[in-house]
FITOR-628794 format. One record per residue (C-alpha): x, y, z; residue in one letter. Coordinates in Angstrom, 1 decimal, always signed. Layout:
! residues N
RORO     c1     c2     c3 type
RORO      X      Y      Z    A
...
! end
This chain:
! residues 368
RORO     c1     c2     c3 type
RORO   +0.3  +30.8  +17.2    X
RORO   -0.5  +28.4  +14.7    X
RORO   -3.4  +25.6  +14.6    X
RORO   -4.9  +23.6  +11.8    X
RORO   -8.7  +22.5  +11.7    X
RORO  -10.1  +19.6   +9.2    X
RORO  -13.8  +18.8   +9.0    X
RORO  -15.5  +16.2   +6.9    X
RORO  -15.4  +18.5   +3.8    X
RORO  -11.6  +18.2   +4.0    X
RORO  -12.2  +22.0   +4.9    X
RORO   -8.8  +23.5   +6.1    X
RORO   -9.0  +26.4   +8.8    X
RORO   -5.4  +27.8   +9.3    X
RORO   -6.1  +30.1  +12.1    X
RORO   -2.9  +32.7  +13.5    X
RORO   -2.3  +36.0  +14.5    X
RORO   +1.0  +37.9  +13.7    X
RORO   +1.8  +41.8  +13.3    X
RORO   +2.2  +43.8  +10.9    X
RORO   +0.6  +47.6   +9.2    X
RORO   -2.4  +48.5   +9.4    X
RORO   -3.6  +46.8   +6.3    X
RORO   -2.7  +43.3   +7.7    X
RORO   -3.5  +44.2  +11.3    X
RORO   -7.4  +44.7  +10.3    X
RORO   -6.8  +40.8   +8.3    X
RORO   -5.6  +39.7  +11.6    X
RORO   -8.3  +41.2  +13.4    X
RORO  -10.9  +39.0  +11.8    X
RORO   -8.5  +36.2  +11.9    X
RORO   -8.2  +36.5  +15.2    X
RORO  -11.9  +36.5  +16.1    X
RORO  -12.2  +33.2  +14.1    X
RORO   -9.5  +32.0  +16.6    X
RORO  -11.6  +32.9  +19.4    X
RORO  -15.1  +31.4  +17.8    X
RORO  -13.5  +28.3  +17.9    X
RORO  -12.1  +28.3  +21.0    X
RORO  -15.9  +29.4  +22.4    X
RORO  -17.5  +27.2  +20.1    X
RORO  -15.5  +24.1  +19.4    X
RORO  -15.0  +22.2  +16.3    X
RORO  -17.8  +18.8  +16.4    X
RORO  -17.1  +15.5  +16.4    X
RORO  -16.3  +15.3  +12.8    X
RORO  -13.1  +17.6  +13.3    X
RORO  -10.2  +16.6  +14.1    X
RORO   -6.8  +18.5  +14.0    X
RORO   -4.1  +17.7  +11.4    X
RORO   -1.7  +15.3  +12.0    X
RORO   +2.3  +15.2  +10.5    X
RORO   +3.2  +12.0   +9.0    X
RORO   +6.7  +10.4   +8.4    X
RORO   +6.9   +7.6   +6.3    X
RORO  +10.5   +6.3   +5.9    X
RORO  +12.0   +3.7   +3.8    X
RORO  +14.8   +3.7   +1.1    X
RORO  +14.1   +7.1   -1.1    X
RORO  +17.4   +6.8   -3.6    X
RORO  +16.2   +6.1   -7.0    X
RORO  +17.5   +2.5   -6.4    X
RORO  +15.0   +1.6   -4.3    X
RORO  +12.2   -1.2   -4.4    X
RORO   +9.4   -0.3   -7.2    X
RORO   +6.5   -1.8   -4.9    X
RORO   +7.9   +0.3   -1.8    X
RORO   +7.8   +3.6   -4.0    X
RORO   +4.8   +2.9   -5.0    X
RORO   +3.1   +2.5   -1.3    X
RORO   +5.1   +5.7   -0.2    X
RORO   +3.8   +7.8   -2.7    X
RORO   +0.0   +6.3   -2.5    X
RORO   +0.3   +6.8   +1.0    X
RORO   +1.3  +10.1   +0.6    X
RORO   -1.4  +11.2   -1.7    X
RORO   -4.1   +9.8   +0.2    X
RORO   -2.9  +12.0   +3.7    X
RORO   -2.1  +14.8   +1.4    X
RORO   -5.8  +14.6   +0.2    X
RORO   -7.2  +14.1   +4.1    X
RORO   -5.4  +17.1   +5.3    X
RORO   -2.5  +15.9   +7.0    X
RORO   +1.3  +16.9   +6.6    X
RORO   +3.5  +14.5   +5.2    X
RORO   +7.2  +13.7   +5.0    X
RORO  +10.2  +11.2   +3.6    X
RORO  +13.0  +10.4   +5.4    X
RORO  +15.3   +8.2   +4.1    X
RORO  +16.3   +5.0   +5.9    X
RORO  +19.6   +4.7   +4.5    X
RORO  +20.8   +8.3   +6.0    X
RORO  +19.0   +7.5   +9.4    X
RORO  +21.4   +4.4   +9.3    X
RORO  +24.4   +6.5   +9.5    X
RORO  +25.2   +6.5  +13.6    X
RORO  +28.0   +9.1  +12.6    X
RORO  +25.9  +11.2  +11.1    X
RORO  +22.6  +12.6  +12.7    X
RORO  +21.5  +14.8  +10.6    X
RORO  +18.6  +12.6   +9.0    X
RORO  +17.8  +11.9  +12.5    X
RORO  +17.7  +15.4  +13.9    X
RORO  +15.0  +16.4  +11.1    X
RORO  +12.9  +13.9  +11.6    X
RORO  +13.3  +15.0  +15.6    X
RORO  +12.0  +18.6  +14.7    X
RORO   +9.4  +17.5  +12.3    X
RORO   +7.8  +16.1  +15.4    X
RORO   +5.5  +13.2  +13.4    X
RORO   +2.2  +12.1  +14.8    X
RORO   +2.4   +8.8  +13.2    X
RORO   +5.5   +6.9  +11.9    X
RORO   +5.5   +4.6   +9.0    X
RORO   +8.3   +2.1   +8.3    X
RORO   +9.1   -1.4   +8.4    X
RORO   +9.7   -3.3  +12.2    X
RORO  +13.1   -4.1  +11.4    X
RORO  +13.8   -0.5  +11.3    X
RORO  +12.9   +0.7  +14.6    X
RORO  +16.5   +0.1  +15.6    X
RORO  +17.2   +3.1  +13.4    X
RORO  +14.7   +5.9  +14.8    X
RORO  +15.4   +8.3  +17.4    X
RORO  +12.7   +6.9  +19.7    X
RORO  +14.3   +7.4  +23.2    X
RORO  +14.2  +11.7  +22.1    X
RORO  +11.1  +11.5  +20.1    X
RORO   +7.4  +12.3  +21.3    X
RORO   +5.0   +9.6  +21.8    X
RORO   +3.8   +8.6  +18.5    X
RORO   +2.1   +6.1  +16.7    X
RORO   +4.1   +3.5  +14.5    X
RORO   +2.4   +1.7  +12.2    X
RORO   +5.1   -1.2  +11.0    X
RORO   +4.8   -3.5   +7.7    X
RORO   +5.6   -6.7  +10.6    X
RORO   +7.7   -9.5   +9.6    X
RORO   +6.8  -12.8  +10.9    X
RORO   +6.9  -13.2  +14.1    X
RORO   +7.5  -16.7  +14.4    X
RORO   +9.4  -19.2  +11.9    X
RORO   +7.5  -20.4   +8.6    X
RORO   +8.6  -23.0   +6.3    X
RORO   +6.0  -22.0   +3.9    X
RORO   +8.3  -19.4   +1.7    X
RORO  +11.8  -19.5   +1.8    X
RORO  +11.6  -15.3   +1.1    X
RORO   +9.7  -15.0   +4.1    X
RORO  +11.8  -13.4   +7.1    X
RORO  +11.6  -14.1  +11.2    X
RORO  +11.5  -10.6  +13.5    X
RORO  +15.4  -10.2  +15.0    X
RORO  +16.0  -10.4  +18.1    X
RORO  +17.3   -6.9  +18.1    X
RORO  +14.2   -5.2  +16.5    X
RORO  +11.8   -7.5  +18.9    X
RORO  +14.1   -5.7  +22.1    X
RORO  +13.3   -2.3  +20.6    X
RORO   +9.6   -2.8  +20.7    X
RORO   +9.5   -4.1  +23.9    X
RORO  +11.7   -1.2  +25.5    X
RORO   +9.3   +0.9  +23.8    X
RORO   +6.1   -0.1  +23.6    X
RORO   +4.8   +1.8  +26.7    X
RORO   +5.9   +4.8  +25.5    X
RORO   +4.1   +5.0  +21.7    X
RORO   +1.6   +3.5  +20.1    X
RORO   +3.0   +0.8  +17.9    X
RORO   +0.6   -1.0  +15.2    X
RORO   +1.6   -4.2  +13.6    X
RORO   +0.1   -4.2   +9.6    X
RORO   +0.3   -7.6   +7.8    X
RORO   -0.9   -8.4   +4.0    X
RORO   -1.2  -12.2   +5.4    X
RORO   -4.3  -13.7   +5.5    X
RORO   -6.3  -14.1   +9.1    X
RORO   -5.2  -17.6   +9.4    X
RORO   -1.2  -16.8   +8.7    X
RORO   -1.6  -13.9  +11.2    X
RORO   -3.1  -15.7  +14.2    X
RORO   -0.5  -18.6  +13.7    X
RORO   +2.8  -16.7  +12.9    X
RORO   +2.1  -12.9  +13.6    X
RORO   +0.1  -13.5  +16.8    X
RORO   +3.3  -13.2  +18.8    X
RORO   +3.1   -9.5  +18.6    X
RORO   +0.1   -9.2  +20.4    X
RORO   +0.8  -12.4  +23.5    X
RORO   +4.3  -12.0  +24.1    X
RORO   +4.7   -8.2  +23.5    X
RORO   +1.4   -6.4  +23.8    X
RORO   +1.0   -4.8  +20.2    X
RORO   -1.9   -4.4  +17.7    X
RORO   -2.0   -6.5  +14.4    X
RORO   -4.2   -6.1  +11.9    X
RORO   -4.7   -7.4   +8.2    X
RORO   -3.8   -4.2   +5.4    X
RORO   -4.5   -5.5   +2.2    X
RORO   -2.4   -3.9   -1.1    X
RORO   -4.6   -0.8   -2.5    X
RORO   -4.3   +1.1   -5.6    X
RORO   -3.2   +4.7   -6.0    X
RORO   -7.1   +6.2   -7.6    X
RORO   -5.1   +9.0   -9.3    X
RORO   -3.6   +6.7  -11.6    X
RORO   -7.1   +4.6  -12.6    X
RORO   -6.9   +4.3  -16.8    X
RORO   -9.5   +3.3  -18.8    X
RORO   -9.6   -0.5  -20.5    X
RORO   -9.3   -0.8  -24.2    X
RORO  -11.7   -2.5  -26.1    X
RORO   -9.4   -3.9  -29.0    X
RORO   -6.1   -4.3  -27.4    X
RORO   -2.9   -4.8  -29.5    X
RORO   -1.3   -7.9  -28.2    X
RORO   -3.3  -11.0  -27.0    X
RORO   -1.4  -12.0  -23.5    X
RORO   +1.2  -10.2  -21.2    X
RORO   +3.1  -12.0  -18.7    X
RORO   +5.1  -11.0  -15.7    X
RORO   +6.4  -12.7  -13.3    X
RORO   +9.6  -14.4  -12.0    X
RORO   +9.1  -18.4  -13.2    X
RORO  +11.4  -19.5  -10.6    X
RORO   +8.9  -19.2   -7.6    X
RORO   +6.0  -19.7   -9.8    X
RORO   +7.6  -22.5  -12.3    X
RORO   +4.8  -25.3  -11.2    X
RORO   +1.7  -22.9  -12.4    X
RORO   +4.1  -21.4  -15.3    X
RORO   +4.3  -25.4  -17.0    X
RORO   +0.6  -25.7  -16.3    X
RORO   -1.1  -22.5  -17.1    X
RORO   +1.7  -20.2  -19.3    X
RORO   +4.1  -22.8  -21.6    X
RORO   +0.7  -23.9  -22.9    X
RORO   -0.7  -20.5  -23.8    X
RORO   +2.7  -19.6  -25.2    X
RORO   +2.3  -22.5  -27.8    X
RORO   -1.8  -21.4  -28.3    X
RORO   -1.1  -17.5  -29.0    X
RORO   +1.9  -16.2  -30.6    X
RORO   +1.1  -12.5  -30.1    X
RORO   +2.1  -11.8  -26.4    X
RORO   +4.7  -10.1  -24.6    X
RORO   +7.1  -11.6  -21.7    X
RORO   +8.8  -10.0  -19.0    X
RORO  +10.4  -12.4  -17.0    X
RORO  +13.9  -12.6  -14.6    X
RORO  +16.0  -13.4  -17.4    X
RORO  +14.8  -10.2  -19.4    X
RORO  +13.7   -8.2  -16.4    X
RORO  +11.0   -4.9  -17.2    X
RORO  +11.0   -1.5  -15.2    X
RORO   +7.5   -1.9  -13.7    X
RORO   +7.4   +2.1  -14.0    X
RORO   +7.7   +1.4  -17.9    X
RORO   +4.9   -1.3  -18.0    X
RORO   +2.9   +1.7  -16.4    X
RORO   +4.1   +4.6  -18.5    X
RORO   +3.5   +2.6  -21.6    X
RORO   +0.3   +1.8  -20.9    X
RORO   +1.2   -2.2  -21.1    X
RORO   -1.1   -3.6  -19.0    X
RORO   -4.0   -2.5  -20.8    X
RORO   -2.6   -3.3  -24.3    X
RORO   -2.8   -6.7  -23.8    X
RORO   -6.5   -8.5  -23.7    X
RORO   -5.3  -10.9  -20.9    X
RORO   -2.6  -10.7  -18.1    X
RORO   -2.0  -14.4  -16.3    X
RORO   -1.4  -13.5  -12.8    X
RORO   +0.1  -16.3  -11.5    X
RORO   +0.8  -16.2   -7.1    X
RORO   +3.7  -17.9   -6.1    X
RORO   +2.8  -21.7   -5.3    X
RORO   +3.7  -21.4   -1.5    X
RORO   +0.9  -18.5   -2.1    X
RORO   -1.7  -20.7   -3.7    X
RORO   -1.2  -23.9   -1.5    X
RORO   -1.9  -22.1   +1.7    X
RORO   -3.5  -19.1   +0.9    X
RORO   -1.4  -16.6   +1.9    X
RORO   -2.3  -13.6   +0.5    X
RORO   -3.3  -11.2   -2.6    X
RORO   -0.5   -9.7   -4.5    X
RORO   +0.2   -6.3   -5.6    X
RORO   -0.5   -6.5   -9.2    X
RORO   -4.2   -8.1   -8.5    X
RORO   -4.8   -4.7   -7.3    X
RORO   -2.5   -2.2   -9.5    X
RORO   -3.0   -4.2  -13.1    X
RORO   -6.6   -3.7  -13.1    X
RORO   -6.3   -0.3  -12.0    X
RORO   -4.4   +0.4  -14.9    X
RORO   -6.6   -1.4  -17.6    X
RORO   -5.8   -4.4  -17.5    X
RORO   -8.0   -7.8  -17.3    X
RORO   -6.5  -10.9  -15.5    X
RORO   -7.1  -14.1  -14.7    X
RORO   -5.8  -15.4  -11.5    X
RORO   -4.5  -18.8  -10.4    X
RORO   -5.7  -17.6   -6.5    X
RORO   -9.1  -18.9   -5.3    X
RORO   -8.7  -16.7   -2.5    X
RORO   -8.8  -13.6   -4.3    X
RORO  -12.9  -14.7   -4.7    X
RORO  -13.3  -13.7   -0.7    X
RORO  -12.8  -10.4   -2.0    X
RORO  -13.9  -10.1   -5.9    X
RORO  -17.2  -11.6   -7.4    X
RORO  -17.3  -13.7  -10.4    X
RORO  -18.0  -10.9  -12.5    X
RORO  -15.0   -8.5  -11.7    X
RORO  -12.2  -11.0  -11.5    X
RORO  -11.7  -14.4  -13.7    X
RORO  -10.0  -17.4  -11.9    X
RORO   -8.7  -20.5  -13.4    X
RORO   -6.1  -23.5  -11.9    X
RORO   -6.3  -25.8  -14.9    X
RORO   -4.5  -25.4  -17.6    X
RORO   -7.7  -26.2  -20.2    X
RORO  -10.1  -23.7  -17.9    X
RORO   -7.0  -21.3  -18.2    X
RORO   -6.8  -21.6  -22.2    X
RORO  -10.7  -21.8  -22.5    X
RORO  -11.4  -18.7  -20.5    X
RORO   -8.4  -16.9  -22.7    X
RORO   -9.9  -17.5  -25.7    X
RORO  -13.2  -17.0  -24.4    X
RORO  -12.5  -13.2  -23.5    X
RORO  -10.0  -12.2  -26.1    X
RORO  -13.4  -13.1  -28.3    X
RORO  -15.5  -11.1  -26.6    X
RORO  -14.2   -7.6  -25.6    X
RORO  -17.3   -6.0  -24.5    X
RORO  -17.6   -8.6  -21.6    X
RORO  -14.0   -8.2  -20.5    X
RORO  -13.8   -4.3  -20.3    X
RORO  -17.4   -4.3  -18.5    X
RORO  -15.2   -6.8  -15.9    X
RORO  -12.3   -4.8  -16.1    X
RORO  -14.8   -1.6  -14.7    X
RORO  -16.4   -3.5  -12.2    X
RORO  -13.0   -4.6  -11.0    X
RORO  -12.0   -0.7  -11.0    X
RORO  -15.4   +0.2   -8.9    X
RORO  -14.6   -2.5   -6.2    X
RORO  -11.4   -1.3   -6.0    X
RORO  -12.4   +2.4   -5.9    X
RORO  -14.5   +1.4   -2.9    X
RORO  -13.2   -0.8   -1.3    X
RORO   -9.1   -0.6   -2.0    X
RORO   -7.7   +2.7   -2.4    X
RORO   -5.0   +3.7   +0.2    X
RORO   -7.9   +6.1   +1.6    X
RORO   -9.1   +3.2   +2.7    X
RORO   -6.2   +1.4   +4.1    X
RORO   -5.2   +5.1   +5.9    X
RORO   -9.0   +4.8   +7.5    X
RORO   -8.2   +0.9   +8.6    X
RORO   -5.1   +2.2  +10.2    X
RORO   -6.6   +4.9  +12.0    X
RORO   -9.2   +2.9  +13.0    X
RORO   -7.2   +0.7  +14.2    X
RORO   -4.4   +3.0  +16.2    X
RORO   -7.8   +4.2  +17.8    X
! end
């Protein structure tokens, strides 16, 4: 008999009873009455018992850098609360011919299953217990905005709706309010499902400090091709105003692990973030790098004006003209002090406020 306690102090209790000599039958003893004083007396409100996570996506060394990253960030952050936690890889769960992927994730016997909706198809859910899947959505209904962004299939909208009585599905979007009520909102009239807003987070593990004197003056990453409006008004003219910069774009494509490892983003005094123009014009949502650049040292500024809903003026520089853009570069590469007090403010908001603690919270909250 096994059971597994966690209070607020992240306090585990593993309480169980098994036989053996004497030695270990007077251990078990006390173990045992421990069993029984919280059977007599049980655990408050602030206890709850331990829940087994799978989180499934592509796990071959092939896979999508930004998916990695929330799998592992995910990972640490239910590892930290208490909770078991397992990968499963999508691609073997794929296989119809071969079940084994699908048989362990049948015995692990998850609580709550992470994944994208289009892969509901692929899980056992007929054979598994009721569970709770919490599902990065796609949209649910067409949107000209992006042409990246991807329409629900038919197929994985059948799936939900055979089996949406039977477990608890959650919808998560990074959208913001106003994308999700007109093209996620769907999920909730036509099939009965939760949706919520989950903003990108930042792994706190991997939080590095700013330098003051950094040894190149910009660092740019991006694709140009879905950005190229704000890249001929904010970057070309930077380009010709700084020679000492660094640029990683789809024509000489970086390892985002290797911009980590080596520290890049905080070797550079500025890092353009430029959102995507679809992004800008209707304010669709944050990116990932807002989050993970500043977390590694680094100090942006940001074509967005809705990242300001969620950072003050004195965390996060923004800029949409080209001369604001160039003055406020020069401005900050002039006075270091100023930009790695930003760059900490930026790291406190996002301690507080965007960790993937917090997102796990939001979810839980939300799967009630």
């Amino acid at each position: 008999m096994n059971r597994v306690f966690k209070n607020n102090f992240t306090t585990i209790f593993s309480i169980g009873y098994e036989y053996g000599d004497s030695q270990r039958n007077d251990y078990v003893s006390k173990v045992f009455r421990m069993y029984v004083f919280f059977y007599t007396f049980p655990p408050d409100e602030n206890c709850i018992f331990m829940n087994k996570i799978a989180y499934i996506y592509e796990t071959a060394s092939g896979s999508d850098h930004m998916a990695r990253t929330a799998a592992n960030g995910f990972k640490n952050a239910f590892v930290e609360m208490g909770d078991s936690f397992r990968f499963f890889d999508l691609d073997k769960l794929k296989i119809s011919y071969w079940p084994a992927e699908k048989i362990k994730l049948t015995n692990f016997n998850p609580d709550i299953i992470f994944t994208a909706v289009e892969n509901v198809r692929y899980l056992p859910l007929n054979i598994l217990q009721p569970a709770s899947l919490v599902l990065l959505g796609s949209f649910y209904s067409p949107c000209n905005y992006d042409d990246r962004i991807r329409v629900l299939t038919e197929k994985a909208k059948k799936v939900l709706n055979r089996y949406s009585s039977r477990h608890n599905i959650l919808i998560c979007s990074p959208y913001n309010q106003q994308i999700n009520a007109q093209f996620f909102s769907g999920y909730e009239t036509e099939l009965g499902l939760k949706v919520i807003q989950l903003l990108h987070c930042i792994n706190k593990t991997k939080l590095t400090d700013p330098i003051l004197k950094p040894e190149f003056d910009l660092l740019w990453l991006g694709n140009t091709t879905r950005r190229l409006t704000a890249y001929k008004s904010l970057i070309a003219p930077l380009k010709k105003e700084f020679s000492n910069f660094l640029e990683y774009t789809q024509h000489n494509m970086i390892d985002p692990e290797i911009v980590e490892s080596e520290n890049l983003y905080a070797r550079a005094c500025i890092l353009p973030n430029l959102h995507t123009d679809a992004q800008v014009k209707y304010n669709m949502l944050l990116n990932q790098r807002l989050f993970t650049a500043p977390a590694f040292g680094g100090f942006q500024i940001c074509n967005n004006t809705f990242a300001r809903k969620y950072f003050k003026e004195d965390e996060l520089v923004i800029a949409t003209e080209s001369s604001d853009f160039i003055e406020k570069t020069h401005h900050y590469i002039s006075h270091p002090e100023e930009r790695v007090l930003m760059i900490k403010k930026m790291q406190d908001n996002l301690l507080k406020n965007h960790t993937y603690v917090n997102r796990v919270n939001e979810i839980m909250t939300a799967l009630g």
